[in-house]
N, C-alpha and C positions, 0 to 999 in steps of 0.2 A: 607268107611271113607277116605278122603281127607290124599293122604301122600305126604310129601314134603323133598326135596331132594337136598342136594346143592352140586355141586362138586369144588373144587378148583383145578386150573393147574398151579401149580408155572410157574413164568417165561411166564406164555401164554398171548399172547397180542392181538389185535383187528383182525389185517389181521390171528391170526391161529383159531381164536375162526369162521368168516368169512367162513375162508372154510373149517372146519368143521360141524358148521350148516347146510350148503350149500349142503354137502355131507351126514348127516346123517335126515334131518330133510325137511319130504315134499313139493314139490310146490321149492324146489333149495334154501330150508331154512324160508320160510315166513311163514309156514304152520304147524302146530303142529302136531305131534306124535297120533296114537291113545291113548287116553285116560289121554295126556297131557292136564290140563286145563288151564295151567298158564309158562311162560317161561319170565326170566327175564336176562340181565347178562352185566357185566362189567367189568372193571380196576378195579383192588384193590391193597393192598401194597403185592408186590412180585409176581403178576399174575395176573389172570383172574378168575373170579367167574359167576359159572351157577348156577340160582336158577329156580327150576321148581315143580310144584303144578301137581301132579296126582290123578285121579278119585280114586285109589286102589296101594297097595303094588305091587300088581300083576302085574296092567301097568307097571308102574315104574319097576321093576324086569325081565319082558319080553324085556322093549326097553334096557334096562340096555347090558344083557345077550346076546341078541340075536342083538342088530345093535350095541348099543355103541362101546361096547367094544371089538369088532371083526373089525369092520373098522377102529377106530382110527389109527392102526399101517400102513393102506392103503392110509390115505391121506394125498397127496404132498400140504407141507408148515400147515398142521394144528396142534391141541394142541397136545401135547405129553403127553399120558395116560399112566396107569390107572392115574383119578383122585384120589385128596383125598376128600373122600367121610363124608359128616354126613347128617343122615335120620333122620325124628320125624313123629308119627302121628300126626295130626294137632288137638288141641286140641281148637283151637278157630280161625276162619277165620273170618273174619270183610274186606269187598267191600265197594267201592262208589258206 
C-alpha cells in the first residue's frame, strides 16, 4: 500500500532543502530513493516542507533510518533535523 510522508524543517529554506537532496537523494538529487515514487517540496509559513509518496512503510522506514537521518547532521549549509514528521496510508491516490 502507498504510504506518504511529509516532514516539516522549521526555518529551512531553498539553498538548505538543495543540498540536502543533493546529498541524500540519487543521481546528486534528481533521482529518487528506492521505492520513492513521488517527491514534492517547498516554501511554507515558517520553513520548508517535503512531501513524498512511497511504494510501502518499509521504503519509507529504511530511507528514513538508515540515510535520512544519520546524514542530515553531516551536511554543510543543509536542513537542520530531525524533521517534524506526519505519516498516513494513503487511502485514495487520484494521478493525471
Amino acid at each position: 500500500m502507498t504510504y506518504l510522508i511529509t516532514h516539516f524543517y522549521d526555518g529551512g529554506n531553498a539553498g538548505q532543502y538543495e543540498a540536502t537532496i543533493a546529498a541524500i537523494h540519487p543521481v546528486g538529487g534528481k533521482g529518487l530513493p528506492a521505492g520513492q515514487v513521488y517527491h514534492a517540496a517547498g516554501p511554507c509559513d515558517g520553513g520548508w516542507l517535503v512531501v513524498a509518496a512511497w511504494d510501502s512503510k518499509a521504503s519509507c522506514d529504511l530511507f528514513v533510518t538508515e540515510t535520512l537521518l544519520p546524514e542530515l547532521p553531516k551536511i554543510v549549509g543543509g536542513l537542520a533535523g530531525p524533521p517534524q514528521e506526519r505519516a498516513a496510508e494513503v487511502a485514495n491516490l487520484l494521478t493525471a
